[in-house]
N, C-alpha and C positions, 0 to 999 in steps of 0.2 A: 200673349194672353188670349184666348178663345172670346172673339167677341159676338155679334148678332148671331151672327148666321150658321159660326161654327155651335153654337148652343143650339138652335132654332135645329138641326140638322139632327145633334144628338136625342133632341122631344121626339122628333117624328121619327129618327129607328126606333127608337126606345117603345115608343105607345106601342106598337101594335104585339111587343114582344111580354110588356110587363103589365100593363094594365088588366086588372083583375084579378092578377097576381096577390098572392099574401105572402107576405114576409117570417118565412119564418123563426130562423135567428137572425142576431148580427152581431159579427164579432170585429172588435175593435182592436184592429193592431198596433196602431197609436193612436191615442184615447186626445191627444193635443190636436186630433183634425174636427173635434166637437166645438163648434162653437159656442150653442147653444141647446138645452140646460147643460147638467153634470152631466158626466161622461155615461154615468152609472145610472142616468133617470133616461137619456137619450136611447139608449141599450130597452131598456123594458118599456116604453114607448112605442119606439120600432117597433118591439117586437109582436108579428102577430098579426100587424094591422096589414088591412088590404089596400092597393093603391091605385085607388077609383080611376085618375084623371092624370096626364099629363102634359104639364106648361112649358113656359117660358113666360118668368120679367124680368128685362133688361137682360143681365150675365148673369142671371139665377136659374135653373134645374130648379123647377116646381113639383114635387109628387103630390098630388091631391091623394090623401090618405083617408081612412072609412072614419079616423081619429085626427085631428089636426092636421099639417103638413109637415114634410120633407122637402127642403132647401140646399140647394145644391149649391156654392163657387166654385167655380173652378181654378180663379186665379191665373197664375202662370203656366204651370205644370199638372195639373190635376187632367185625370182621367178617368170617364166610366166606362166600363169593360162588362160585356154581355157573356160569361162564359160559359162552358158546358158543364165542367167543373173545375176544384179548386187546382191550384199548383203552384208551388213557389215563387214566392214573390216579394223581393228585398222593399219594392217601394207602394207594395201594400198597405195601405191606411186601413181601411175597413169593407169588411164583404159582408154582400146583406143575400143572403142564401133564401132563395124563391118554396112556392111551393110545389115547384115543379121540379127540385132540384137544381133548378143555374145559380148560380153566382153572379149579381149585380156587385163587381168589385168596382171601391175609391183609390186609386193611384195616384199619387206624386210625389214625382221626385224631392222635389223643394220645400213641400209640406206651409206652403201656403194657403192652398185651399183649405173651405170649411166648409162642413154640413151643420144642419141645425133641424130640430125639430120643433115646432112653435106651433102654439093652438090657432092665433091667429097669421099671417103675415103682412096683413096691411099697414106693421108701424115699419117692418122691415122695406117693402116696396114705397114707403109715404113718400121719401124725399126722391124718389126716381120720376124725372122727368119722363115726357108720352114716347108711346110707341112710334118710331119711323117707320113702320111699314103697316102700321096700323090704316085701314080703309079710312078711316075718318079726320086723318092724319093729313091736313089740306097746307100749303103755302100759307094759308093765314095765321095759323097753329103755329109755326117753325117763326112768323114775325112779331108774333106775339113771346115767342120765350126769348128772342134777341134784343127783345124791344129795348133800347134805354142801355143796352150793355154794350161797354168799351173794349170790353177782352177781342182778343186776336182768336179767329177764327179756328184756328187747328186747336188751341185751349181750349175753346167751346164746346165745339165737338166730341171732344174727350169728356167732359164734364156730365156724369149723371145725370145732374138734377137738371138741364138743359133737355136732353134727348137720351133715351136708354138704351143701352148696347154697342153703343157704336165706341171703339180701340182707334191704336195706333192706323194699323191697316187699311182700315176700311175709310178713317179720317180722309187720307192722304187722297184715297181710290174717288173720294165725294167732290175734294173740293177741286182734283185735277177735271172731273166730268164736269164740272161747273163752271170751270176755268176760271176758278179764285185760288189770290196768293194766301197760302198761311197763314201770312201775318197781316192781311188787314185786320181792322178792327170793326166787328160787327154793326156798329151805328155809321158804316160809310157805306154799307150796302143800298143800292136803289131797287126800287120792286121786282126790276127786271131779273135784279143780281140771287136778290133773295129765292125767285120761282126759279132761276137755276140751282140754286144750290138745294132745294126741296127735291129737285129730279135729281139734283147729281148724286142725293144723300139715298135716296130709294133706290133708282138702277147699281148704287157699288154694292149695297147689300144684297138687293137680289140676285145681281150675278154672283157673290159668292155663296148665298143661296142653292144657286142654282148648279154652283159646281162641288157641293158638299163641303165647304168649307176653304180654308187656308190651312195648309199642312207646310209651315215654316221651321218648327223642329218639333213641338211637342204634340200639339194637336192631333189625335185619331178619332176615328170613329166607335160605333159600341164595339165592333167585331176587330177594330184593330185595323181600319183600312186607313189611309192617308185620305183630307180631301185632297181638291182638285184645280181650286181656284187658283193657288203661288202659278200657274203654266196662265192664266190667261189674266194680272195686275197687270194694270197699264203705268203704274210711275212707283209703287213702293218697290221697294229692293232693286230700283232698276238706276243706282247713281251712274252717270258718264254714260248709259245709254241712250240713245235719239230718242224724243218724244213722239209718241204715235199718229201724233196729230202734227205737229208745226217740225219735228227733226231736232229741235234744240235738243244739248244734252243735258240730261235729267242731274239736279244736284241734290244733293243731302246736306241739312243742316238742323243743326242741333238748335232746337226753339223753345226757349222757356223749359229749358232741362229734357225736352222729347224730340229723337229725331225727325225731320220731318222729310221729306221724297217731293219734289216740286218740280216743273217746268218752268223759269224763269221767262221763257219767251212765249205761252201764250196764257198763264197763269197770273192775272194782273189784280 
């Protein structure tokens, strides 16, 4: 699933191609990828409106609209595709045809992704915990949302309403830079532990930031490029290979139903 950075990645090609842009039509190939309203108020909504501004909260695709907003998940599979024009497309959801003539098309395969159009989205974004890469975003912040909680670190992590954006991937990439195990439990952490894991949560997303994303199997960018980050993860996808740091070999295990990528020998 597309998490920080692969989203954060698609905001910033996006803006500078769509914003200001008006939407002209939008036709719905299947009408099951609306989350919100009906399929048939979502359609004349869109349609028309121009899209002032564009975000990121959490795994959300924000279009600030001239009229409410535009909500993007991606899910598993979903993808937004910048095109020149239209062309066949078995896993087509919906194309939202610019005033310029491109094609902003919705793709996936698995059809888990949603869009949604909503006037406001503050009840949407309510229960998402803070931004990690947010400037204001201090070690104090990150002990204050673990404060008093038992769960196991990699569950944490995962957890929205904890910290927003952060997946499987990126999990793995924080707490190996931190050099904590998966499975402690957040109230065993000491100060020290904690101001690591705030750096080790902020440098995995920036490098995969900084390398346009994780391109594991689904993930593209608007044009269709792969990121770049899968060539430089230092412990997910890497079981039975040496640690970069200590040489231990890297294991996989399945924790609380998610696998997890760990360094047993300097991941404590």
């Amino acid at each position: 699933m597309p998490e920080l950075p692969e989203v954060e990645t698609l905001v910033r090609e996006l803006r500078p191609h769509v914003t200001g842009r008006r939407i002209g039509h939008v036709i719905l190939h299947w009408p099951g990828c609306v989350a919100t309203p009906a399929p048939c108020q979502f359609v004349q909504r869109m349609t028309g409106r121009e899209i002032q501004e564009v975000r990121r909260r959490g795994k959300f695709l924000w279009f600030v609209l001239d009229a409410g907003a535009w909500l993007v998940h991606l899910k598993m599979t979903g993808r937004l595709f910048l095109l020149p024009a239209s062309a066949p497309d078995p896993y087509a959801r919906a194309d939202f045809i610019l005033d310029d003539g491109r094609i902003l098309r919705f793709q996936d395969l698995r059809k888990f992704g949603r869009l949604y159009w909503i006037a406001d989205p503050e009840p949407i974004f309510r229960p998402l915990g803070p931004e990690p890469l947010d400037p204001q975003f201090r070690p104090e912040d990150l002990a204050r949302q673990l404060a008093g909680r038992r769960g196991r670190l990699k569950a944490l992590l995962l957890d929205q309403s904890v910290l927003a954006g952060i997946g499987n991937i990126y999990a793995d990439e924080a707490l190996w830079r931190a050099r904590l195990h998966p499975m402690r439990s957040a109230n065993s952490l000491t100060g020290a532990e904690l101001r690591r894991l705030w750096k080790g949560i902020r440098e995995a997303l920036l490098a995969g930031l900084r390398h346009h994303g994780t391109t594991i199997q689904w993930y593209r960018r608007p044009e269709g490029d792969s990121g770049e980050h899968q060539r430089y993860l230092r412990v997910y996808g890497r079981a039975g290979q040496p640690c970069f740091r200590c040489g231990t070999p890297i294991i996989r295990q399945v924790l609380q139903g998610r696998s997890a990528y760990f360094c047993p020998g300097c991941q404590r």
